[in-house]
KOLZARO-182439 format. One record per residue: x negated, y, z negated of N, C-alpha, C, O in turn. Coordinates in steps of 0.1 Angstrom, whole numbers, padded with zeros to 4 digits, always signed. Layout:
XYZXYZXYZXYZ;...
END
This chain:
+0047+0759-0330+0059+0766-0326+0070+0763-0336+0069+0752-0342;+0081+0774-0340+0090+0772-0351+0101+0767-0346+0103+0770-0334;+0110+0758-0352+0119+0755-0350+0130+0764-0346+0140+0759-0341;+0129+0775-0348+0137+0785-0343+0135+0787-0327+0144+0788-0319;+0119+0787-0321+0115+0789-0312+0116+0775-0301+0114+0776-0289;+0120+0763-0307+0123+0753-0299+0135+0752-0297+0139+0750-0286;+0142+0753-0308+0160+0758-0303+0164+0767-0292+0173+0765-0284;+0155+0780-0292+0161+0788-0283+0155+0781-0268+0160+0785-0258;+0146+0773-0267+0143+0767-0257+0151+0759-0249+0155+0760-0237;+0153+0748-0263+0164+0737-0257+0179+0744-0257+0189+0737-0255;+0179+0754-0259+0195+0761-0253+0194+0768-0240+0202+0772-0232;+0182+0770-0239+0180+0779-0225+0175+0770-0215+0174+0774-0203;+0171+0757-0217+0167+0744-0206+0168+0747-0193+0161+0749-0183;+0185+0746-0196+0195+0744-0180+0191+0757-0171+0191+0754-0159;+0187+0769-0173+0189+0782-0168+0177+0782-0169+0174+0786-0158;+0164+0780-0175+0150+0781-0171+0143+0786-0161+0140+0778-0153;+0140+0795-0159+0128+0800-0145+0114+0804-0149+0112+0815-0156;+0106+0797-0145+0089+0798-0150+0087+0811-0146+0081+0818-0154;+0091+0817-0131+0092+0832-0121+0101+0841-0126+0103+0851-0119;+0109+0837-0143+0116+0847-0140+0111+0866-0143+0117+0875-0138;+0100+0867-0151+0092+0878-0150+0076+0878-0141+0067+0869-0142;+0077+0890-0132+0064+0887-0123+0053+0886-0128+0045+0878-0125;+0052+0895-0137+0041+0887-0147+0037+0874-0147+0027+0870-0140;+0045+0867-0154+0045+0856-0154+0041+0843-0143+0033+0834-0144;+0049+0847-0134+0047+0842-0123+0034+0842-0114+0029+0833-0107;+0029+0858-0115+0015+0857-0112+0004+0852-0118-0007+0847-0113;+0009+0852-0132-0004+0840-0141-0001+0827-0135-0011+0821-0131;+0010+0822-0134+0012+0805-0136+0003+0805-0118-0007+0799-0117;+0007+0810-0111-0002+0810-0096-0017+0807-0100-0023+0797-0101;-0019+0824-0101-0034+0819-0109-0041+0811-0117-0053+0810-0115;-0038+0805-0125-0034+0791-0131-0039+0779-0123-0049+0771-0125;-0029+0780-0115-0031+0765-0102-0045+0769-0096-0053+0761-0092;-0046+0782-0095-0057+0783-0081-0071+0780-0091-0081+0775-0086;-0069+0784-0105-0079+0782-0112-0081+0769-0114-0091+0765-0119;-0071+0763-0112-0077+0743-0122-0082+0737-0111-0087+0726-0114;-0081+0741-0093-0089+0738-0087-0085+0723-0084-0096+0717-0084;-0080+0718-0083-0071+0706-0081-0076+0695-0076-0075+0697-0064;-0079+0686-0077-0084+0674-0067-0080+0659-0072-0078+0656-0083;-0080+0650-0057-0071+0642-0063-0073+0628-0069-0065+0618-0069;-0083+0631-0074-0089+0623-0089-0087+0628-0098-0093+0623-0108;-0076+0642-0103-0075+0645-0110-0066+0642-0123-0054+0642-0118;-0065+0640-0132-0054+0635-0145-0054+0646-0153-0063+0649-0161;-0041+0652-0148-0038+0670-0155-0027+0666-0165-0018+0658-0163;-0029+0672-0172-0021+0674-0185-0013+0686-0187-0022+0692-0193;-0004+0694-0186+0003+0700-0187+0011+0706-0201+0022+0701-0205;+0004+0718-0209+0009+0718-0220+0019+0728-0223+0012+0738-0223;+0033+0732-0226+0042+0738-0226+0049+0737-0215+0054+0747-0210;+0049+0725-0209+0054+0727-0195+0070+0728-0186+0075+0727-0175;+0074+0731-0201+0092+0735-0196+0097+0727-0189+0099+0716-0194;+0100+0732-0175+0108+0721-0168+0101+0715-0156+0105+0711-0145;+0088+0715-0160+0079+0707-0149+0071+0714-0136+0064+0710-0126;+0075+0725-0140+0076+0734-0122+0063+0728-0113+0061+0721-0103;+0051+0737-0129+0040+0732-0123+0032+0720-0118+0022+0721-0110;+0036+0709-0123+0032+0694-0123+0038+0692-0110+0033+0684-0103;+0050+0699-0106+0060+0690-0096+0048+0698-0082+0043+0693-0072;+0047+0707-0085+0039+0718-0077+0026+0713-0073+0023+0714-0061;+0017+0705-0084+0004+0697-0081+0004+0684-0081-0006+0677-0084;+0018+0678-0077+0020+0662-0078+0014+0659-0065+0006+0650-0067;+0013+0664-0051+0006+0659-0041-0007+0659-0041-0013+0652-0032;-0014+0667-0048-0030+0669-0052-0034+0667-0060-0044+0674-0062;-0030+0659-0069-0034+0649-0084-0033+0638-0085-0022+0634-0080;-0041+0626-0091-0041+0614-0096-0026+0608-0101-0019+0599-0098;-0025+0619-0112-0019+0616-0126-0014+0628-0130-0022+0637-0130;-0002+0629-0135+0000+0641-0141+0011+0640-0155+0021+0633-0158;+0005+0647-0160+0015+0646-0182+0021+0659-0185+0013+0668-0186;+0029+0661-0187+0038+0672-0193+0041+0673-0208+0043+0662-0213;+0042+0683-0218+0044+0679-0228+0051+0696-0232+0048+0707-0228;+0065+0690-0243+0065+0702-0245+0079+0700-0256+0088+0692-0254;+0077+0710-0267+0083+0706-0281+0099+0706-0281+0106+0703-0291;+0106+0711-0266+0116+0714-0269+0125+0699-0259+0119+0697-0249;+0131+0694-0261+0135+0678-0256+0143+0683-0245+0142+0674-0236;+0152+0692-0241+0160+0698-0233+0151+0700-0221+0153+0699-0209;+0136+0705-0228+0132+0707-0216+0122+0694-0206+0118+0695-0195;+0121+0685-0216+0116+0676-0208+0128+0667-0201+0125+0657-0194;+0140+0670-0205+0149+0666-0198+0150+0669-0184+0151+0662-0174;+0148+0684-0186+0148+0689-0170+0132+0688-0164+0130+0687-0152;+0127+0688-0171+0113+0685-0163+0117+0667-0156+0109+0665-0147;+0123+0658-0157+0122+0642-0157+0132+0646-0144+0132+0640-0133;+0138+0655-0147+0152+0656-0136+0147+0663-0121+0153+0660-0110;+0134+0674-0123+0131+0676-0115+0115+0667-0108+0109+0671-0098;+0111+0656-0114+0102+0649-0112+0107+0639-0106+0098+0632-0100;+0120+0635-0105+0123+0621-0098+0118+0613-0088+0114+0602-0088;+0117+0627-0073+0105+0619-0066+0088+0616-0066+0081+0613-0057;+0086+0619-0078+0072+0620-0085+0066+0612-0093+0066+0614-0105;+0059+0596-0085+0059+0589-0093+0048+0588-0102+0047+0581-0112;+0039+0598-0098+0025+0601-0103+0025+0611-0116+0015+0614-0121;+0040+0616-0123+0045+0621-0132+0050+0615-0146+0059+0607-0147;+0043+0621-0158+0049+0613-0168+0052+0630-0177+0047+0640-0174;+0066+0627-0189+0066+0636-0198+0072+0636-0209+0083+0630-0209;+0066+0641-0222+0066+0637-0233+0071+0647-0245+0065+0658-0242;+0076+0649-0252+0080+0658-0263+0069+0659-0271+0066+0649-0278;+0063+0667-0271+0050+0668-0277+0047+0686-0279+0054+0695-0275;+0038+0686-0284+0028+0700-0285+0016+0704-0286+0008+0694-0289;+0011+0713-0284-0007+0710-0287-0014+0710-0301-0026+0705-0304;-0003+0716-0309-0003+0711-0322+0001+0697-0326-0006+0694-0336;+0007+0690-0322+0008+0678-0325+0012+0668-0316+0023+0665-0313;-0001+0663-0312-0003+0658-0297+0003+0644-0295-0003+0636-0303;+0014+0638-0286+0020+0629-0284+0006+0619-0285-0004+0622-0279;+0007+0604-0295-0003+0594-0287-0004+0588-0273-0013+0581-0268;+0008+0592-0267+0010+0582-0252-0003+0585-0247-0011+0577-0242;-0008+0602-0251-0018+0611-0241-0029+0608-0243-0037+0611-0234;-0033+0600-0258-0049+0601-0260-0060+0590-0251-0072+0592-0250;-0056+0585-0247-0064+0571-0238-0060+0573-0225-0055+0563-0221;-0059+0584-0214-0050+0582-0204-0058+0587-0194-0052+0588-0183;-0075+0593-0197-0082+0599-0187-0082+0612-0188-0093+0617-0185;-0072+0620-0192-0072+0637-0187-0088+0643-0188-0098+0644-0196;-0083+0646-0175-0099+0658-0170-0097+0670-0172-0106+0678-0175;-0085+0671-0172-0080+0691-0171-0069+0693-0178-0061+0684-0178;-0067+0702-0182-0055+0703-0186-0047+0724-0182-0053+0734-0177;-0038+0723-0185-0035+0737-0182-0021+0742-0188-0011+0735-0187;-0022+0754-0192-0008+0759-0198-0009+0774-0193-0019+0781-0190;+0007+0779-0192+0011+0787-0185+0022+0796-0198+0032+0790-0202;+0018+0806-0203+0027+0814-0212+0032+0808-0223+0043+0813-0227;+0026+0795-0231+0031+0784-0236+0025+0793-0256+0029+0799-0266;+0015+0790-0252+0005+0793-0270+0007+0805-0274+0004+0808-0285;+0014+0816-0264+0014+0829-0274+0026+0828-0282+0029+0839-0286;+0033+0818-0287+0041+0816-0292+0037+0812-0306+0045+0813-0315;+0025+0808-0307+0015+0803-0318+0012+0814-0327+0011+0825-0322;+0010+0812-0342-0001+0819-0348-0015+0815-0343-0018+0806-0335;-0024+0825-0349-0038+0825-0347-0045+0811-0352-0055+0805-0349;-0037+0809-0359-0047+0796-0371-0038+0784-0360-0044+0774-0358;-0030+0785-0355-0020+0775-0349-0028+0774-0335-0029+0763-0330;-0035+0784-0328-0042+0781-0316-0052+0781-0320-0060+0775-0312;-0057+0785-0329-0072+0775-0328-0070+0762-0331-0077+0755-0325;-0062+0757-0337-0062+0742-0342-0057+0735-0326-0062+0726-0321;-0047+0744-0323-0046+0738-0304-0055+0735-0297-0058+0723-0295;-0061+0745-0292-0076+0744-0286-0086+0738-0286-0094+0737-0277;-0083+0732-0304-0092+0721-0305-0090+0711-0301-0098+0705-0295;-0077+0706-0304-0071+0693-0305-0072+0689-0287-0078+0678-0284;-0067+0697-0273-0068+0701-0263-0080+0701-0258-0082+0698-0246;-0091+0706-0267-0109+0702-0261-0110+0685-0266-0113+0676-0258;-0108+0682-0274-0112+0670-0278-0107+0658-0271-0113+0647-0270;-0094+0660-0264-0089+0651-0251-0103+0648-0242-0107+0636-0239;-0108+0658-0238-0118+0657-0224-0129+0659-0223-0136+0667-0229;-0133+0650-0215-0147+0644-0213-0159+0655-0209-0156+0666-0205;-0168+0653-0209-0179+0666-0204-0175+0673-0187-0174+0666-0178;-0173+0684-0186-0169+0690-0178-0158+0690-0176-0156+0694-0165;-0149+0687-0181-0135+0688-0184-0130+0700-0185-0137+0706-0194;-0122+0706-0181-0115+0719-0181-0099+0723-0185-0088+0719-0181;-0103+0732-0195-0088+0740-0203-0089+0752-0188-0099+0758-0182;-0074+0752-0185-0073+0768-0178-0062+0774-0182-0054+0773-0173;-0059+0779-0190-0050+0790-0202-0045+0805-0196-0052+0815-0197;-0034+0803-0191-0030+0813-0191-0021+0817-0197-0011+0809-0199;-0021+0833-0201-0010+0836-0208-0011+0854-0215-0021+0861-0214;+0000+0857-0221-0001+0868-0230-0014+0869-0239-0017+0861-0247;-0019+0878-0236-0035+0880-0244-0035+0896-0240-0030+0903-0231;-0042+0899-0250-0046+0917-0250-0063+0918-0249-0073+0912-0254;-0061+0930-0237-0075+0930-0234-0074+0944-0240-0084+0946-0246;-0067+0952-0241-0064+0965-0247-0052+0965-0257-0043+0957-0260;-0054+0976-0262-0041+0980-0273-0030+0976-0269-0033+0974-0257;-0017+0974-0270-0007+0968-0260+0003+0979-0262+0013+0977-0256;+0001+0989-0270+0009+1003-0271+0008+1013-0261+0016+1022-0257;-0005+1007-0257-0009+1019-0245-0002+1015-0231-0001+1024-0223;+0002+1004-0230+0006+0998-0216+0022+0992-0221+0023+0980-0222;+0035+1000-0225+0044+0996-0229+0054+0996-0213+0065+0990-0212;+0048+1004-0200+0053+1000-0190+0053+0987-0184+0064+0983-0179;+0042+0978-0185+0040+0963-0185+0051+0956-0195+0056+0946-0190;+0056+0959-0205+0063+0951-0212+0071+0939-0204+0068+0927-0204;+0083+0945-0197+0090+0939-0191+0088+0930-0179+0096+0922-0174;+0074+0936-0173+0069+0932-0160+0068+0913-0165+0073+0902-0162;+0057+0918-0177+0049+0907-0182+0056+0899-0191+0049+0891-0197;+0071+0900-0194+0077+0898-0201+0071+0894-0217+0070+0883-0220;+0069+0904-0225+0062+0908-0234+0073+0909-0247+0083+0917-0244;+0074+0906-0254+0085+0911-0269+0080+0910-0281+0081+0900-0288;+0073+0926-0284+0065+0920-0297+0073+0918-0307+0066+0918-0318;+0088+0915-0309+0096+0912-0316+0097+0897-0320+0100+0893-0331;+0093+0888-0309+0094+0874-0314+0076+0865-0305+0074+0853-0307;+0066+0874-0297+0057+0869-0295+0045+0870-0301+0046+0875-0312;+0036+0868-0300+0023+0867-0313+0010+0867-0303+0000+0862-0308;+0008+0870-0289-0003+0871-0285-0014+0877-0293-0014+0886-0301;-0026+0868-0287-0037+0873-0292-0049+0880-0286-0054+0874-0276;-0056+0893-0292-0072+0895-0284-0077+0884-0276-0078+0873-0282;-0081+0886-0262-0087+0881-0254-0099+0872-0260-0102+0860-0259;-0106+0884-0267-0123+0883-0273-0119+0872-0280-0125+0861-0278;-0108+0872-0290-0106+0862-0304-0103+0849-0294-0112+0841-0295;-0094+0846-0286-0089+0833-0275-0104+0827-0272-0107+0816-0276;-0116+0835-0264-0128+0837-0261-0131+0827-0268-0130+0815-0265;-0139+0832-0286-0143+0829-0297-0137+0807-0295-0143+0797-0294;-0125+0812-0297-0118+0794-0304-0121+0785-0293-0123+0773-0295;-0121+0789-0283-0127+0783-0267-0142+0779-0273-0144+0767-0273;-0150+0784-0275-0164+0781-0278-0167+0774-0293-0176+0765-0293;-0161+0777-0304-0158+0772-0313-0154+0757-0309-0159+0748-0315;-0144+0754-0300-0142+0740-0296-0150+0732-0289-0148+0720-0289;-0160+0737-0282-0171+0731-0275-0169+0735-0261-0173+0728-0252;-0160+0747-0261-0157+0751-0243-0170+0761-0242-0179+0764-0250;-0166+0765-0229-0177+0777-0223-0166+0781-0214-0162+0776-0204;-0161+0795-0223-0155+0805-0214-0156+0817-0207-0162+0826-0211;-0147+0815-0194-0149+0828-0188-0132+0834-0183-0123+0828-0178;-0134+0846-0185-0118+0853-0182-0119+0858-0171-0128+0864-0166;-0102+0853-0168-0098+0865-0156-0086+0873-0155-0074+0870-0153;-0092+0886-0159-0074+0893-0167-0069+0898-0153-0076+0901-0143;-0056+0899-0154-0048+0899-0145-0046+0915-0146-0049+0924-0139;-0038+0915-0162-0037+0931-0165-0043+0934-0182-0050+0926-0188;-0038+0948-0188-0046+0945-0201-0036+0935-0210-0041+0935-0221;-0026+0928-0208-0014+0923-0212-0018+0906-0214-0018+0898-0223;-0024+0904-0196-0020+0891-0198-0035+0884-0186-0037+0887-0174;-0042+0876-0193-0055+0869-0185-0052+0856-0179-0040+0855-0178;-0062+0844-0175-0065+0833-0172-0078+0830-0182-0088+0838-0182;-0077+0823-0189-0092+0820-0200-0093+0808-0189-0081+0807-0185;-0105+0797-0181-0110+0788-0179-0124+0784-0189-0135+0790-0190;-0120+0776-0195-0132+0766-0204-0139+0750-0197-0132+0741-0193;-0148+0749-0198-0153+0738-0196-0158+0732-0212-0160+0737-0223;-0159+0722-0208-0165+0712-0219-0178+0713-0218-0182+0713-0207;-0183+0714-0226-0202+0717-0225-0205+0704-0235-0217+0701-0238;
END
């Protein structure tokens, strides 16, 4: 992510809403229902803004880690974690992964609208770094901006899915697919619309 793109983060911290496009909102749902939750679980949370989702799976997890490049926002993620003692969070990225996280167990991990912010060469290098945390059967559940079609043809979704090809860099589904298996995952999709999927990978 560019430093341009973490500024506009940490200036937008305080005002933050994970729901504020339905889009969105309906992935990050899907999301939870996909990581399947249980409470042996040590979830990792990558782009995780202001914690929404960790605060959301703190009663049905072990352990839970947040990480995310912009500091404002793990401010508000710590602020909304207080009664969560099974919560930790870190200024980090999937590009360059906090050490607190490497020895710590994670089984799963999950991100919600976070990597399309990435170049192509920037999420494969994610994906990798994010497979190589976890243990056999370990699971990435990825959701986000991905094109299952031309994204010219569905310019009514724009705003649903809060889409801006002015400053976002989503990628083909098939290509996300590809770097998932390339890292030693085994995936399978669940598109929501042609806009925006759930990738789930297991560690094989």
């Amino acid at each position: 992510m560019t430093n341009t793109h973490i500024e506009r983060f940490n200036i937008a911290a305080q005002e933050y809403s994970t729901d504020r496009y339905p889009g969105r909102a309906q992935c990050m749902q899907n999301v939870l229902d996909l990581l399947e939750p249980q409470n042996e679980d040590v979830v990792l949370d990558v782009g995780c803004g202001p914690g929404t989702q960790l605060v959301n799976l703190s009663r049905l997890i072990k352990f839970g880690y947040g990480i995310d490049p912009a500091e404002q926002m793990i401010k508000q993620a710590e602020q909304s974690a207080t009664n969560c003692s099974n919560l930790k969070f870190y200024i980090g990225s999937a590009e360059v992964l906090p050490q607190e996280i490497n020895h710590i167990g994670i089984n799963k991990i999950i991100s919600n609208y976070a990597l399309h912010h990435l170049s192509d060469t920037a999420k494969r290098n994610s994906i990798k770094n994010l497979a190589s945390l976890l243990p056999y059967n370990g699971r990435i559940v990825l959701g986000d901006l991905m094109f299952s079609d031309k994204p010219d043809k569905h310019k009514a979704l724009f705003d649903i899915v809060g889409y801006g090809p002015g400053c976002d860099t989503p990628s083909q589904l098939s290509l996300l697919e590809d770097m998932f298996i390339e890292s030693g995952l085994s995936p399978w999709a669940h598109i929501l619309n042609p806009l925006v999927a759930v990738i789930v990978g297991k560690k094989t």
